[in-house]
Every structure is written in C-alpha cells, then in structure tokens.
C-alpha positions as CSV (number, residue, x, y, z in Angstrom):
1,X,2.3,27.9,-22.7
2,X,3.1,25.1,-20.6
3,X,7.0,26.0,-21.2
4,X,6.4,29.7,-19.5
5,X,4.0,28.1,-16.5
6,X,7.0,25.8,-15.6
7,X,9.6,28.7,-15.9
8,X,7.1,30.6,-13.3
9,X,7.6,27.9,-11.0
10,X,11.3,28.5,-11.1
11,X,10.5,31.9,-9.4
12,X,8.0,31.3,-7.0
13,X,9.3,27.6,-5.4
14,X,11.7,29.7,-3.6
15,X,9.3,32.7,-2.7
16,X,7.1,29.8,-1.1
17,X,10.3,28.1,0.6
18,X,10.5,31.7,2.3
19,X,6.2,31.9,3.4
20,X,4.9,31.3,6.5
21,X,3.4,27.9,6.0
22,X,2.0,28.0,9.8
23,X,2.2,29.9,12.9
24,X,3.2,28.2,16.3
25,X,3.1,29.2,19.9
26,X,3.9,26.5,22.6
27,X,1.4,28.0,25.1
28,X,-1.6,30.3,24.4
29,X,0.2,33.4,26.1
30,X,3.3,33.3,24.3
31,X,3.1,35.2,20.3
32,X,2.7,33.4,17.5
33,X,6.2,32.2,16.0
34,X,6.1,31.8,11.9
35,X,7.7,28.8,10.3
36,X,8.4,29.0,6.7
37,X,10.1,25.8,4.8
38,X,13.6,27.7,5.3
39,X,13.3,28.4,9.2
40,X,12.1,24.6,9.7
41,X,15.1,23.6,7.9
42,X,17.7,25.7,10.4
43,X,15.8,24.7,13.0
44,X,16.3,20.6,11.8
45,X,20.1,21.0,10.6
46,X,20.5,22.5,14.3
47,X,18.9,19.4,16.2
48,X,18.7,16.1,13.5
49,X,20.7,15.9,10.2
50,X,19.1,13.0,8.7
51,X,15.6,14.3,9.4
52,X,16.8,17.4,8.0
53,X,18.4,16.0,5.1
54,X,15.1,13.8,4.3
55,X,12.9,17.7,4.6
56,X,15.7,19.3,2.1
57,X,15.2,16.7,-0.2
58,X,10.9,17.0,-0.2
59,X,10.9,20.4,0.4
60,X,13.6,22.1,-2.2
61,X,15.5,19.5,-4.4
62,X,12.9,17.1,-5.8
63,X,10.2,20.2,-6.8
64,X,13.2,22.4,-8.3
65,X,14.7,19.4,-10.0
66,X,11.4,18.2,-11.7
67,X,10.6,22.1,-12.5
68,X,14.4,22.3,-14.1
69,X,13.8,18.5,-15.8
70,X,10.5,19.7,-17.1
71,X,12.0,23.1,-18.6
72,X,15.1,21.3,-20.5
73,X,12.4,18.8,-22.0
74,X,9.8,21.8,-23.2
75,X,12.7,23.1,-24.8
76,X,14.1,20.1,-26.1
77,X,17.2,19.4,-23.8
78,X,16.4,16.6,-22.4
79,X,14.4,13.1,-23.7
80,X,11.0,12.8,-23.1
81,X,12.0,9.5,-21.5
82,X,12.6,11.1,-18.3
83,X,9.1,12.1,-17.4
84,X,8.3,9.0,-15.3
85,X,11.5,10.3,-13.2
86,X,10.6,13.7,-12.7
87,X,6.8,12.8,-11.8
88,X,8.2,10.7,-9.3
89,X,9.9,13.7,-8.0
90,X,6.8,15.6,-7.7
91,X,4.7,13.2,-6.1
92,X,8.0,13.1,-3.3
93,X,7.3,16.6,-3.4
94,X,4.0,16.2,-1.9
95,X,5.3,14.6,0.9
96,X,6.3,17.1,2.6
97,X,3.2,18.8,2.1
98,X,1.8,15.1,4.0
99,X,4.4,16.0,6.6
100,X,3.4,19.8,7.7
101,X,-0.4,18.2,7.7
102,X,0.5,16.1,9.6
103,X,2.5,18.0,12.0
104,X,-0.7,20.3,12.8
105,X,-2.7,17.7,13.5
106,X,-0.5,15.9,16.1
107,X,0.2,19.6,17.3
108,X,-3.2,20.5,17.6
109,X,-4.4,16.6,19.3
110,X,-1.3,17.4,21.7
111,X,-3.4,20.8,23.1
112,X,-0.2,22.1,24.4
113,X,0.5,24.9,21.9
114,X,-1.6,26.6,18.9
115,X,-0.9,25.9,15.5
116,X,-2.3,28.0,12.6
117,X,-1.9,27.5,8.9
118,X,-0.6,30.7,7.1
119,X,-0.9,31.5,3.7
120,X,2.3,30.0,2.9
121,X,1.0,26.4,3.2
122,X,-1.1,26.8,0.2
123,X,1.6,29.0,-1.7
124,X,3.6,26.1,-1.2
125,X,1.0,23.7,-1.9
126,X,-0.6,25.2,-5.0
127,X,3.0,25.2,-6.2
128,X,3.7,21.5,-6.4
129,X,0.1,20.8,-7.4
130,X,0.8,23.2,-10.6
131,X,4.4,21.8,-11.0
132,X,2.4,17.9,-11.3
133,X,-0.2,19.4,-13.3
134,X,2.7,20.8,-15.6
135,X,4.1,17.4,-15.5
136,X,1.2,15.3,-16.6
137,X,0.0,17.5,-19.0
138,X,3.7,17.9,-20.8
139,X,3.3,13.7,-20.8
140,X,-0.1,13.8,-22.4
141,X,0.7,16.4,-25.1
142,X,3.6,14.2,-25.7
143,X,1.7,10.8,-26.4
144,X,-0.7,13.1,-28.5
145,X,2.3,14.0,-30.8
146,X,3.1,10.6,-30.9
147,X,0.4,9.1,-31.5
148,X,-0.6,11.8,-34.6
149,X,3.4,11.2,-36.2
C-alpha cells in the first residue's frame, strides 16, 4: 500500500509544481496574476540565480528525490539505511512551503498589493505532508520487521 501511495506522488509533485499556489496583484485595480512553483522559478532564474537555485532545490529536487529514494527502498533497491537521508529531504521540502507562508504575510503587512492563496498551496502542501507521512511510516514498518526477525 504504502509502495503505490509513494508512486502517486511521482505523478502529482509535478501536477502541484504546475498549480496556482497564490494569486498576486501589486495594486487592487490591476488582475490577479497566478504564481505556480514553475512561474516563480522563471521569474527567480530571470532576476537571482542563487535564490533560484536554493527554491529549485526545496521546491522540486529534495521532494522528488525522497519520493524516488522511498520507491527503490519499497521495492527493495535501495538499503533501508538511507531513510534518515531522505526524511531529511522532506522536512527541506517543507521549507519552501515556510517560504510562500511567509511571502504572503510580508506581502499582505506591506498593503501594497493583494495576495491570495489558491488551491495549489495546499496541493502542494498536502503533497509533501503525504510524501513525510510515507516516509515515517515506511521507517516504522521497518523497525517492526526488525524487531519481530
């Protein structure tokens, strides 16, 4: 079961890179302007590299890598010994989550602009909380097997 709930995640990581994770408009009477995970990131490789290299990390290597680490260990590719290392890579994950919070609330403090959460955000969000939840129950059905050899 929790083989098939990681390979999910292999499918919908980059469906939530693609949602709107908020809406922004710099002043009340311009539209709304979507941001998804992949239009933030063209927007950052435009103007900062490092910054944007920091985002592409969070945002799309460290959840894909831990979902990919966690598949090869369910099917037996890979030691259980890497675990620790691919939590770690979740819990990176959920920094960028920390980031776009973050990023409303400094927008919204600012009063210059609007900023709305979209459906995406919690896409996104539920995403990496599954992909830990994944993680930390694939770790505790692994002491359990240990622990009854």
């Amino acid at each position: 079961m929790l083989r098939y709930a990681n390979l999910t995640l292999l499918i919908l990581f980059p469906i939530a890179w693609f949602a709107p994770l908020l809406s922004a408009a710099l002043l009340p009477i311009f539209g709304m302007r979507e941001i998804s995970v992949i239009s933030g990131l063209q927007v950052l490789w435009q103007n900062d590299i490092a910054l944007a290299l920091l985002v592409t990390f969070f945002a799309l290597f460290a959840p894909y890598m831990k979902t990919i680490g966690l598949a090869l260990i369910h099917f037996g590719l890979m030691r259980r010994k890497m675990l620790p290392v691919l939590q770690v890579l979740g819990r990176l994950a959920m920094a960028e989550i920390f980031l776009i919070a973050l990023y409303i609330v400094v927008a919204r403090g600012v009063g210059v602009g609007r900023v709305e959460t979209a459906w995406g955000l919690y896409f996104f969000t539920g995403c990496i909380l599954a992909s830990i939840a994944i993680g930390y129950m694939t770790e505790k059905s692994g002491r359990r097997r240990t622990f009854l050899s």
